[in-house]
C-alpha positions in Angstrom: 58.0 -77.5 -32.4 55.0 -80.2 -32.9 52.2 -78.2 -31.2 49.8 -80.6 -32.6 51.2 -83.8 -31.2 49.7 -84.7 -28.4 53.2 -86.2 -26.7 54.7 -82.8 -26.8 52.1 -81.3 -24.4 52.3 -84.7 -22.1 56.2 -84.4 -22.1 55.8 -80.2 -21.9 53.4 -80.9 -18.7 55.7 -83.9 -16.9 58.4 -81.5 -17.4 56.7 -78.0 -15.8 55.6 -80.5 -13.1 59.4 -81.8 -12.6 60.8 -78.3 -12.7 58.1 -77.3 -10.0 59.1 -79.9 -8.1 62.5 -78.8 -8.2 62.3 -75.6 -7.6 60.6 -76.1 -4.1 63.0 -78.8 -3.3 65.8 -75.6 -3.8 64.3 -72.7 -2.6 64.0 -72.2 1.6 60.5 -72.8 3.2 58.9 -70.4 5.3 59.4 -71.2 8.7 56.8 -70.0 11.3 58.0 -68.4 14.0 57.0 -69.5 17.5 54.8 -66.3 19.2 56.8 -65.0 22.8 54.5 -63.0 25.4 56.7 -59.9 26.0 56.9 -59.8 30.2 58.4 -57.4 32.3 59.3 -58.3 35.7 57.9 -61.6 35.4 54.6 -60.2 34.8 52.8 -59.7 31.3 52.6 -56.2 29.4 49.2 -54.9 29.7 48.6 -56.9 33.0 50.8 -55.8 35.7 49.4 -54.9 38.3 52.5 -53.0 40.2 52.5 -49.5 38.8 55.5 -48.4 40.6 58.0 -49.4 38.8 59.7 -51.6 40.7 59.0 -55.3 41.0 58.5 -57.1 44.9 
């Protein structure tokens, strides 16, 4: 391999940045999830104010 020409590391670096590219295009993103409040009864956990268990 030329090590010393300076086209090999500008074709080495295109290429990393191509099969970068790539590789995100392939793999799955992330995806945020969307937050739910937990309720129970209608009314929020942690501030229900009906303590008797049952809901009016």
């Amino acid at each position: 391999m030329p090590v010393d020409d300076w086209q090999f590391w500008v074709v080495t670096a295109i290429g990393l940045v191509a099969a970068v590219w790539l590789i995100r295009l392939v793999l799955p993103k992330k995806k945020k999830g969307t937050r739910a409040s937990l309720t129970v009864g209608g009314e929020p956990v942690g501030k229900a104010t009906n303590t008797s268990g049952r809901s009016s």
